[in-house]
C-alpha positions, 0 to 999 in steps of 0.5 A: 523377456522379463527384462523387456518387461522392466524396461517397458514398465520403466518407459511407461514410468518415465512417460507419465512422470514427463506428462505431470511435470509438463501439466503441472506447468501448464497450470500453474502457468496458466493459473498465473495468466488467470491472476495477472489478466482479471488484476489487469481487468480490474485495473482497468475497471477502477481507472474507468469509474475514476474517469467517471467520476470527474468532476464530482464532489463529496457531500458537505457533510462528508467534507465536514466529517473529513475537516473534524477527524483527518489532521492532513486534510488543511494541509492539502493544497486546492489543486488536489482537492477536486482528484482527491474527492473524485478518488474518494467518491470512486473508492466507496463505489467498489471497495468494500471496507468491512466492521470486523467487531461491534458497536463501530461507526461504521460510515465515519470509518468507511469515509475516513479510511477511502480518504486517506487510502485516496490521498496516497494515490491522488496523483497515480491511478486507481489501478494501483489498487488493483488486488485490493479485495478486502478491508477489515476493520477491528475495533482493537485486536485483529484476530490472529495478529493481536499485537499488530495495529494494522497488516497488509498482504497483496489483497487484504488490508486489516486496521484497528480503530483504536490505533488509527483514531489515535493518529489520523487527527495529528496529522504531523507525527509519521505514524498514520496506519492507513498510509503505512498499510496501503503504502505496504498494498502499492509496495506488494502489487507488482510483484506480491513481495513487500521489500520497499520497492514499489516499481516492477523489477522490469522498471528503469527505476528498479536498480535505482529504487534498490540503491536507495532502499539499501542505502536508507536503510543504514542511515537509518539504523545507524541513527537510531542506534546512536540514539537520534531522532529521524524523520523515519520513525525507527521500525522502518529497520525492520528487516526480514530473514530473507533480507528484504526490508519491508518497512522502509517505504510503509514508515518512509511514506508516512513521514513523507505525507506528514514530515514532508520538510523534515525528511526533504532535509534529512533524507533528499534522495528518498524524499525526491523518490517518493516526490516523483512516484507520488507525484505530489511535494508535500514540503511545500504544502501550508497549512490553511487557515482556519475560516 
């Protein structure tokens, strides 16, 4: 009798084990059914209001503000100017980019910031700032990131002001803040690892974006440990615990806007990978003259 008992306790421990298991799983399952369709929902949002936005412009003033603070801006050749307003103009509609500390210019950097974080996309969808959630900028320090210029996660982009006020008006020396940290947001959102591969793993183009990732990254260890210079300034070696890299197409992406011909010259593989999901061939680009 008591041995029937312990075997019906068993059962009924087995039982509810099985049945937590088998919940658990239909919730996390469908949490991350929750997550991919309101990303979706929102991707499809921002590519509609970008659809809206067609044929609208900035003011003369903004204009002005972006001629006098971002260094690319007389690089950019004219058939861009019309998808990068429109992009512009859709991004401070539905992102809200946050002063974290006082006494900041708040609109200048609002303006400053949309720009840049547009030119990335100029030629993709909004969609591909999907996830995007918050954009915090920090006069100098970012709380609980004090020696970091700038982070990034799948959601949330963090900017000092004092570092990126200090490069956004060069224009030509591969360290733009804004273009890394957003070149990190687009390298999270297809699956929320930053390894420098910014295609889903489903993607033709994953194995070969892999090949390329490895590939550069020697390259670019091997140069800087023999004390050259290159085009891809020497952090994009950075390389995590777990073996992904996640600085190479953040640092890759900057020089690609900024050094366009030099990376072309010594990087062609990534140079035409980033020409092709970017969209734009900045090696070719001249500067205009000034009126």
């Amino acid at each position: 009798m008591e041995f029937e008992i312990i075997l019906i306790i068993i059962g009924m421990l087995i039982a509810l084990i099985f049945l937590y298991r088998s919940t658990s799983g239909i919730q996390r399952s469908s949490n991350s059914n929750v997550d991919t369709e309101t990303s979706f929902n929102r991707g499809r949002v921002l590519n509609s209001a970008l659809v809206e936005a067609k044929g609208k412009s900035l003011t003369n003033e903004q204009i002005e503000i972006l001629q006098d603070e971002i260094g690319l801006f007389s690089w950019i050749p004219n058939d861009l100017l019309d998808p990068w307003q429109e992009r512009i103009i859709t991004f401070l509609d539905y992102f809200n980019i946050r002063p974290m500390s006082p006494g900041l210019p708040a609109e200048r950097i609002e303006l400053i910031v949309a720009a840049e974080a547009s030119l990335l996309i100029v030629q993709r969808p909004m969609a591909d700032y999907r996830h995007l959630s918050r954009i915090n900028i920090w006069a100098d320090k970012i709380d609980g990131h004090e020696e970091a210029r700038g982070t990034a996660t799948r959601n949330e982009i963090n900017l000092s002001w004092h570092y990126l006020k200090q490069h956004v008006g060069k224009g030509r020396d591969g360290h733009n803040l804004t273009l890394h940290e957003f070149a990190h947001l687009i390298d999270f959102a297809d699956d929320g690892v930053a390894q420098s591969i910014p295609v889903s793993s489903h993607s033709e183009n994953f194995k070969e974006w892999q090949e390329l990732v490895n590939e550069e990254h020697k390259k670019l260890m091997k140069a800087y440990e023999g004390g050259k210079n290159y085009s891809i300034r020497a952090y994009g070696g950075y390389e995590t615990i777990k073996g992904d890299k996640p600085e190479l197409f953040s640092c890759g992406t900057s020089a690609f806007f900024e050094r366009g011909s030099r990376l072309k010259r010594e990087c062609p593989k990534v140079y035409q990978a980033m020409k092709e999901f970017y969209g734009i061939d900045p090696a070719n680009w001249r500067k205009a003259k000034a009126k």
